[in-house]
C-alpha positions as a Markdown table, in Angstrom:
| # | Residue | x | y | z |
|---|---|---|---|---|
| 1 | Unk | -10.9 | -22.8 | -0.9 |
| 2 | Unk | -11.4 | -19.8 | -2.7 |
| 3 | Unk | -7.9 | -18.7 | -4.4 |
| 4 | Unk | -6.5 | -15.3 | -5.1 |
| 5 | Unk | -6.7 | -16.1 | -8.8 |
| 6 | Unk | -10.2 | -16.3 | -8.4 |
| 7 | Unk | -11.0 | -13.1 | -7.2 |
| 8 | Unk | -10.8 | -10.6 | -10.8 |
| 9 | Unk | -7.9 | -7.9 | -10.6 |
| 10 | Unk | -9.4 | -4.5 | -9.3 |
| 11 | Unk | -8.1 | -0.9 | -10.5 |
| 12 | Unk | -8.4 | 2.8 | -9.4 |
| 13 | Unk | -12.2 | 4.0 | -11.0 |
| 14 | Unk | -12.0 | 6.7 | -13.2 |
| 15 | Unk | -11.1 | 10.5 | -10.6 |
| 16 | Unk | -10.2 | 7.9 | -7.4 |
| 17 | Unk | -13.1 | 6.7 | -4.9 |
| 18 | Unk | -13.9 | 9.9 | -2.6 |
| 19 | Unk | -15.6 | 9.7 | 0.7 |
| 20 | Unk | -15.4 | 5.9 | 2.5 |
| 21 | Unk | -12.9 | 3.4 | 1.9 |
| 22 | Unk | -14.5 | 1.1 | -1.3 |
| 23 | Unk | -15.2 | -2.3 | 0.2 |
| 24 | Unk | -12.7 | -5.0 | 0.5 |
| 25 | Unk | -11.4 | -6.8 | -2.5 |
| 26 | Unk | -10.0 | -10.1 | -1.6 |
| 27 | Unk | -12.8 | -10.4 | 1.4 |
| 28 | Unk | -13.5 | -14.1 | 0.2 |
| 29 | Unk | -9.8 | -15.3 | -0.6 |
| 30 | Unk | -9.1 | -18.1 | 1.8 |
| 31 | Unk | -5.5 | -19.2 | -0.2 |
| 32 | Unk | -2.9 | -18.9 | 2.8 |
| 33 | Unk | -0.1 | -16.4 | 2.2 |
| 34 | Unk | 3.0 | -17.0 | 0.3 |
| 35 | Unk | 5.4 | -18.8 | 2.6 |
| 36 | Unk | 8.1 | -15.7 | 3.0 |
| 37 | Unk | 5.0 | -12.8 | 2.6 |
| 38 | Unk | 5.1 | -10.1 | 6.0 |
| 39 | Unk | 1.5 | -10.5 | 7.1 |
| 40 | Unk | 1.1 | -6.8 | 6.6 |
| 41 | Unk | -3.2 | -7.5 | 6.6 |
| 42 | Unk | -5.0 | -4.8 | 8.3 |
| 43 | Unk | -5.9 | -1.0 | 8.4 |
| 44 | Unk | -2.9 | 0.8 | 9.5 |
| 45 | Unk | -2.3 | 4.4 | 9.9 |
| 46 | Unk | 1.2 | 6.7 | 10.7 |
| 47 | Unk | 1.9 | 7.6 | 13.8 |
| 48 | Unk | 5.6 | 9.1 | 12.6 |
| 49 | Unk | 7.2 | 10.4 | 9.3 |
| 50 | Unk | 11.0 | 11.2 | 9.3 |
| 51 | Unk | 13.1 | 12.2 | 6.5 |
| 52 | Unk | 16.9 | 11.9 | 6.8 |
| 53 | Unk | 16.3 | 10.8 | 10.6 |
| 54 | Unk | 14.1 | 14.4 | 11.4 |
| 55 | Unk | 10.9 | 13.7 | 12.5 |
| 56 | Unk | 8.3 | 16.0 | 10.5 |
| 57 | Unk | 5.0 | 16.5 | 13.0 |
| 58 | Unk | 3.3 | 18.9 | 10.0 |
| 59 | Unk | 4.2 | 16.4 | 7.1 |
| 60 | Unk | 0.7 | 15.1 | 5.0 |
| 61 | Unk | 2.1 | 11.6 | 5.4 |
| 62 | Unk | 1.1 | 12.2 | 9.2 |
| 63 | Unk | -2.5 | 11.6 | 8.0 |
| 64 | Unk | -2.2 | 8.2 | 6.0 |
| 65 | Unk | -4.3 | 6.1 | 6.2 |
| 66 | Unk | -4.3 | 2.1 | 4.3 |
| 67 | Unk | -5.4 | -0.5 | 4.0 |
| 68 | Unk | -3.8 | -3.9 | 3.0 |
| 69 | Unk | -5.7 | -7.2 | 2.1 |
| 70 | Unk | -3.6 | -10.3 | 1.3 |
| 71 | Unk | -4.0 | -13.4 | -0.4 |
| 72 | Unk | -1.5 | -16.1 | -1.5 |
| 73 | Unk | 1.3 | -13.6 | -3.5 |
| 74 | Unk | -1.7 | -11.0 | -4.4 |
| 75 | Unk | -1.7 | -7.5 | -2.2 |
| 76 | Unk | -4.1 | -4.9 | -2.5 |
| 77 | Unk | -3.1 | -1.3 | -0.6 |
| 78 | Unk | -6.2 | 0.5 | -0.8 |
| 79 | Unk | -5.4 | 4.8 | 0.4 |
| 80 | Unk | -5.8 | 8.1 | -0.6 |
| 81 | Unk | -8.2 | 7.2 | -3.7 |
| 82 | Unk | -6.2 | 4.6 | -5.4 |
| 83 | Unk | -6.6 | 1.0 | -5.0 |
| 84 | Unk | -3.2 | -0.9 | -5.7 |
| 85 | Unk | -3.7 | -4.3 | -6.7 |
| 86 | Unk | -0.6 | -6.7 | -7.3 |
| 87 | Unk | 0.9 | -10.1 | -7.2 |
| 88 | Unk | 4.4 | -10.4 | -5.6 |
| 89 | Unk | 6.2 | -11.9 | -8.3 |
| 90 | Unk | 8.8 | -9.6 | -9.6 |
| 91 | Unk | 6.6 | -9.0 | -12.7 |
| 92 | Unk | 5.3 | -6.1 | -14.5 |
| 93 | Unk | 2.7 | -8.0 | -16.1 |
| 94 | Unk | 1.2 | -8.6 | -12.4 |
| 95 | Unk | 2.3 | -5.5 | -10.6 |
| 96 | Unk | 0.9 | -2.3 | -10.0 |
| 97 | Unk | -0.6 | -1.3 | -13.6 |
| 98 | Unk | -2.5 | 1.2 | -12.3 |
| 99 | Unk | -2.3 | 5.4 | -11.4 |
| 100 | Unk | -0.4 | 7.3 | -9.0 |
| 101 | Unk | -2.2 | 8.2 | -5.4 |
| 102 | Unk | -0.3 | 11.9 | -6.0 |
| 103 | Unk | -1.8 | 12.5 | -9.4 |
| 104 | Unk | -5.2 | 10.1 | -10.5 |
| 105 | Unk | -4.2 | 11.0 | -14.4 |
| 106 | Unk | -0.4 | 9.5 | -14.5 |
| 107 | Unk | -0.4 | 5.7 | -14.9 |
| 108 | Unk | 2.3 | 3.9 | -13.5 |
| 109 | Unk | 3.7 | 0.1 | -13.2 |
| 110 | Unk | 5.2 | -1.4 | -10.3 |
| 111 | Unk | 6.7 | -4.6 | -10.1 |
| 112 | Unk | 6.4 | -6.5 | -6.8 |
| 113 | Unk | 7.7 | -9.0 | -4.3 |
| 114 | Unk | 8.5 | -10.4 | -0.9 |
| 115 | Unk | 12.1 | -10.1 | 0.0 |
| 116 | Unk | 13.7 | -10.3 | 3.3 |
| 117 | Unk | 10.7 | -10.2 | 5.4 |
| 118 | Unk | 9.4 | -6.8 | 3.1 |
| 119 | Unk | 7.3 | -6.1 | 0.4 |
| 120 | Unk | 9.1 | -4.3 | -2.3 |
| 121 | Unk | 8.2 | -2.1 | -5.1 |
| 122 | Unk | 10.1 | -1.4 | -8.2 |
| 123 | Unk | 8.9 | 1.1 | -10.4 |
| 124 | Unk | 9.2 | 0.1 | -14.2 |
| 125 | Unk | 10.6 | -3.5 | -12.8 |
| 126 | Unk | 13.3 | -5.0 | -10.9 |
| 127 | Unk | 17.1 | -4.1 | -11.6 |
| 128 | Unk | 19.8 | -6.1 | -9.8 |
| 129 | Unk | 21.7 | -2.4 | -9.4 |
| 130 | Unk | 18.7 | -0.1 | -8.2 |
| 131 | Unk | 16.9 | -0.5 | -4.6 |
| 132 | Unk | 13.2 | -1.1 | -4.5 |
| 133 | Unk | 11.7 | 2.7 | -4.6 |
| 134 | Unk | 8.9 | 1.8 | -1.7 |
| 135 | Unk | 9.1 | -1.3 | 1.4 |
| 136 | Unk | 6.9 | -2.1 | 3.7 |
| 137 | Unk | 7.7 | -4.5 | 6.3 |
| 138 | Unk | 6.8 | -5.0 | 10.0 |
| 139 | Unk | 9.5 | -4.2 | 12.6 |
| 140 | Unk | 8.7 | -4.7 | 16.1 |
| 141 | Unk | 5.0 | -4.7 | 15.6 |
| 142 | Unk | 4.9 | -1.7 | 13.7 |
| 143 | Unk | 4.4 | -1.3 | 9.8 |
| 144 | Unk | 7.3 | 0.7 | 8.5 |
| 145 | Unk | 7.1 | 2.2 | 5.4 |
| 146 | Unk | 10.3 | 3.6 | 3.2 |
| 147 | Unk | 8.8 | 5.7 | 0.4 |
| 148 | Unk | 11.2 | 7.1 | -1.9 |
| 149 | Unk | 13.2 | 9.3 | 1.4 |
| 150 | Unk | 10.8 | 9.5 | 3.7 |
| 151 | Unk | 10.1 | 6.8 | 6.4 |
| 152 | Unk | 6.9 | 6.1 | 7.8 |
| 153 | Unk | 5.9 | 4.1 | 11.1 |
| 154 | Unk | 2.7 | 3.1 | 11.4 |
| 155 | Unk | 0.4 | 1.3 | 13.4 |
| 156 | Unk | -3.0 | -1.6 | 12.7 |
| 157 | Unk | -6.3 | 0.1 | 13.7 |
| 158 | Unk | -9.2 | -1.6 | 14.5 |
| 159 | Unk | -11.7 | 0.4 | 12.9 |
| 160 | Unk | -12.1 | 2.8 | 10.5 |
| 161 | Unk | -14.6 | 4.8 | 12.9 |
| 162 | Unk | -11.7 | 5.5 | 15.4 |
| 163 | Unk | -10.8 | 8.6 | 13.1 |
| 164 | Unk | -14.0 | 10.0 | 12.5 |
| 165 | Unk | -14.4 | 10.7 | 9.0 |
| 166 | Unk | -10.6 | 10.7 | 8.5 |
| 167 | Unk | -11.3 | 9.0 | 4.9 |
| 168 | Unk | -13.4 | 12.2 | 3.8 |
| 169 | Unk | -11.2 | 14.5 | 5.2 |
| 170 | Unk | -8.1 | 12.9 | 3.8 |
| 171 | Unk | -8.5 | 11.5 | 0.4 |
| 172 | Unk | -7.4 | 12.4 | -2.0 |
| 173 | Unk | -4.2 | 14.7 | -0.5 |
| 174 | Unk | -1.3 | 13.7 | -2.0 |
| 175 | Unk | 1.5 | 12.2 | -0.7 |
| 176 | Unk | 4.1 | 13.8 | -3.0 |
| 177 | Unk | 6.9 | 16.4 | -1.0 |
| 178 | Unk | 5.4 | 19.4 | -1.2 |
């Protein structure tokens, strides 16, 4: 068995990754997942963004495109020129220590975990009177996605080839509220 401790930590390069999607990470991680992890694994993309329950058809968000690898507590989210590497502990230490997808020169750290059949993220750690600022979590066979107020719905694809050069076209675009 080949363990997610095994597999050495990976970080945004230097300016993002342009053109493809960089190649897996945790490719040969055979440790099953944690016990109360979503099995979010896959390449999903949106197929609806709403914000305060309006749907927004000319939103950026409309275009995302990730993908998530899993292993044990360890999740990698791989979009938009960032590679997002974590355990699901509730630490800093083992969170997101990393940049943000929006702007490739402002570090951030994220801690996070599975709660409730989500992943949560907590940036600058976990405080028992402040919500997590980003979920994911599947709901009737669909990844949603609550970042900051928007809500995204999005489905697995099988293959990157179905959208034709969407990774060139795409990355890179923020995902900030314009």
């Amino acid at each position: 068995m080949v363990g997610a401790d095994e597999i050495p930590v990976a970080n945004t390069t230097t300016g993002g990754w342009r053109g493809e999607m960089p190649p897996p990470i945790l490719a040969r991680c055979t440790e099953p997942l944690q016990p109360d992890a979503p099995d979010l694994r896959g390449v999903s993309k949106a197929v609806r963004v709403e914000r305060g329950g309006q749907i927004l058809m000319e939103h950026r968000l409309n275009h995302h495109l990730e993908r998530i690898e899993q292993c044990g507590n360890r999740v990698v989210i791989t979009s938009e020129g960032v590679i997002h590497d974590m355990r699901a502990d509730g630490t800093l230490e083992n969170g997101v220590n990393d940049v943000a997808g929006s702007n490739l020169d402002q570090p951030i750290r994220v801690a996070a975990l599975f709660n409730g059949g989500r992943l949560e993220l907590y940036p600058l750690g976990t405080q028992p009177d402040k919500p997590p600022l980003v979920t994911r979590g599947i709901v009737d066979g669909e990844m949603i996605w609550q970042y900051g107020p928007f809500k995204v719905t999005m489905r697995r694809v099988e293959d990157l080839e179905e959208h034709d050069g969407y990774t060139e076209r795409h990355q890179g675009e923020s995902t900030k509220d314009p």
